[in-house]
N, C-alpha and C positions, 0 to 999 in steps of 0.2 A: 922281124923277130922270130919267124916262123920257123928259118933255117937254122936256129941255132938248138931248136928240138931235133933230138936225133934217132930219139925213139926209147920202148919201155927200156927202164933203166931195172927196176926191180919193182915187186909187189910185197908189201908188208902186212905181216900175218900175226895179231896177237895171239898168245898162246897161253895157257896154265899147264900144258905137260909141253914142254921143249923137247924132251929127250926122246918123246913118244914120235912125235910131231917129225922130228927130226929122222927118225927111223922110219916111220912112213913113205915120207918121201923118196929115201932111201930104195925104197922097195919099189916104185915106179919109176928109178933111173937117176933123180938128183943125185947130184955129189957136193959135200958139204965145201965149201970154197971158203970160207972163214969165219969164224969165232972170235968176238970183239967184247970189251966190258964196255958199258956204258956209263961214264963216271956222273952223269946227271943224277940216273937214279936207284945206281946200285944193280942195276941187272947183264946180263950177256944179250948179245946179238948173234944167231947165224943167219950166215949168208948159204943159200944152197941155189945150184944152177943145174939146169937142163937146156941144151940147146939153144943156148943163148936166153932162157928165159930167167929169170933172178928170183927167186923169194926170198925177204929178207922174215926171218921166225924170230920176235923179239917176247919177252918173257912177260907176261900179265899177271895181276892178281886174281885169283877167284871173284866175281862177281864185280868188278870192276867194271866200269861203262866204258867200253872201247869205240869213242867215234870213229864213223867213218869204216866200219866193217865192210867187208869184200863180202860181196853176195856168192861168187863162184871162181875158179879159176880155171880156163879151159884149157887144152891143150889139144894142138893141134896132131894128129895121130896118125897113121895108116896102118894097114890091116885089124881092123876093127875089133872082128871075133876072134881076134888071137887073143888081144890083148883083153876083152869080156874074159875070154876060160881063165886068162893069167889071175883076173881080179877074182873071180868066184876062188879060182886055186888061193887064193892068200884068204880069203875072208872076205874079204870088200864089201863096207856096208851098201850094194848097190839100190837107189832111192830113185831112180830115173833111166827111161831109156827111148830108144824112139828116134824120130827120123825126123826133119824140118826142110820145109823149100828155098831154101837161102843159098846164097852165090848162083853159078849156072848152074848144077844141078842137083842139087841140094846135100844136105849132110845128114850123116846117119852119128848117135853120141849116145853114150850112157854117162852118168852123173853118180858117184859114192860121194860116204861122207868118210871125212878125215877124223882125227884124233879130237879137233875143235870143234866138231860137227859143223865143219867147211865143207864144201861142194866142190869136187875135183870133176869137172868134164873132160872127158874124152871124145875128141870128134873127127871123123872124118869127114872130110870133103870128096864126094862122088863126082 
């Protein structure tokens, strides 16, 4: 069964400002790939990608209980402190930063937060 996984297909993000959300991303490189209604319950879907990576940003209500929330989404980066001044340059709520001993030789990553006070990492691999 194992090979008929093929790998992330997309990560889905609830949201109460889409359009926010959706410019955000934006501004770290996503490009919005599609806009869907959702005839279940009345709302839209985007789809946005980077790199083969997918978010899919579907529309929440304010204070609704969103199972299943995403702790963080990392991405995988190189040249690190370019991309630090880029975020200071835009605003970037940054809430984390820091270095870890992970894979051979560890990673260096900083952590903002998004429009949903989502955790967007940036990380390189050393």
């Amino acid at each position: 069964m194992f090979e008929k996984i093929h790998g992330l297909q997309h990560i889905g993000l609830p949201s109460v400002r889409t359009d926010e959300t959706v410019e955000f991303y934006e501004t770290i490189g996503f490009t919005l790939k599609g806009r869907f209604f959702n005839p279940n319950n009345g709302t839209y879907v985007r789809f946005m990608e980077k790199g083969g990576l997918v978010i899919e940003i579907y529309e929440a209500e304010e204070g609704e209980k969103l199972p299943g929330a995403i702790d963080h989404i990392a991405l995988d980066v190189e040249d690190l402190d370019a991309l630090h001044a880029y975020a200071v340059e835009k605003g970037f709520n940054i809430v984390e930063e820091g270095s870890l001993p992970f894979w051979d030789n560890g990673i260096r990553y900083f952590t903002v937060l998004g429009p949903n006070n989502e955790k967007v990492e940036f990380s390189e691999m050393l």
